[in-house]
C-alpha positions in Angstrom: 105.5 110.1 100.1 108.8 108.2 100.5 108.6 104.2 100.1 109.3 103.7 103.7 106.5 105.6 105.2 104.1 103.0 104.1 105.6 100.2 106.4 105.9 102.8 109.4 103.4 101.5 112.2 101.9 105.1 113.0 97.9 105.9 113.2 98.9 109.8 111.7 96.2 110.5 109.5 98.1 111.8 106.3 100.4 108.7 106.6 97.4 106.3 107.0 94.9 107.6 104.5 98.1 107.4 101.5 98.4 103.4 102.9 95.1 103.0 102.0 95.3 104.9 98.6 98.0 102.2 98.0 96.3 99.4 98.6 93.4 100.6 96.6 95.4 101.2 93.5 97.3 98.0 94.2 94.2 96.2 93.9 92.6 97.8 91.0 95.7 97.2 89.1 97.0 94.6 90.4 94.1 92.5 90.8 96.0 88.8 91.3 97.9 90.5 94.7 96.8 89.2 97.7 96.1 91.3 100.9 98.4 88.9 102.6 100.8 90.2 99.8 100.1 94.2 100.1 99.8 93.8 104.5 103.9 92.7 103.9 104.5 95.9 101.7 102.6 97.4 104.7 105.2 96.4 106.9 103.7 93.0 107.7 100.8 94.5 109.1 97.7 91.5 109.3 95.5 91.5 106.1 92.1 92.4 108.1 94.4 96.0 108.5 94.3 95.7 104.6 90.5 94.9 104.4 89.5 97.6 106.8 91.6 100.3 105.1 89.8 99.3 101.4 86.6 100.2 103.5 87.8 103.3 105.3 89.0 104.2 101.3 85.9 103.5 99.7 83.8 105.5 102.4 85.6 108.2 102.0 85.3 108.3 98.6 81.7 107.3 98.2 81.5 110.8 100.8 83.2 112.5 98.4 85.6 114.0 101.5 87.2 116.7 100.2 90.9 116.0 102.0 90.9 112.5 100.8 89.4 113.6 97.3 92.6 115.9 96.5 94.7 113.2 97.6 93.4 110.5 96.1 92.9 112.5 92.4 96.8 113.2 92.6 97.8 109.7 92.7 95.6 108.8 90.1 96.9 111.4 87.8 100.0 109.9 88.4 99.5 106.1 88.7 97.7 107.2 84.9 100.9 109.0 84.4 103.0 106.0 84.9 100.7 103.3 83.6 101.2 105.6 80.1 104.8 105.5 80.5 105.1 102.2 81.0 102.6 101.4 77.8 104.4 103.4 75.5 107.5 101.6 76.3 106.5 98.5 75.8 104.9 100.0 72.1 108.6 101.4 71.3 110.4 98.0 72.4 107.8 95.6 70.2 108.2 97.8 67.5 112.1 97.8 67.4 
């Protein structure tokens, strides 16, 4: 989804169920960011909007829906994708 789509004031569903992806993985691994902090990646949307899309992402996890569930297992596979990246670089650069 392009960068700019998450600071886009729009209810659509596709759009608002990938905010609250974000925020979820922002959290996890991320964990000193404040929902203050993640509302003004959001657009400067109020942190409560932060809070109730955690809930709405947990739910719809914890019911295993099957839309969210594809979405949310291909951002995974590549947050883990980057998160490697980023690891292995920092292994080739301390051991230069």
């Amino acid at each position: 989804m392009n960068p700019r789509c998450y600071a886009m004031k729009t209810r659509l569903r596709n759009i608002a169920e990938l905010r609250f992806i974000g925020a979820l993985f922002l959290r996890m691994n991320f964990p000193k960011i404040t929902l203050h902090q993640i509302a003004e990646l959001y657009g400067g949307q109020d942190h409560s909007s932060v809070i109730s899309g955690l809930a709405r992402a947990h739910n719809l996890i914890y019911t295993a829906d099957p839309r969210f569930m594809q979405k949310y297992n291909t951002v995974l596979k590549s947050v883990n994708q980057w998160l490697r990246n980023e690891e292995s670089e920092y292994a080739s650069a301390c051991s230069a």
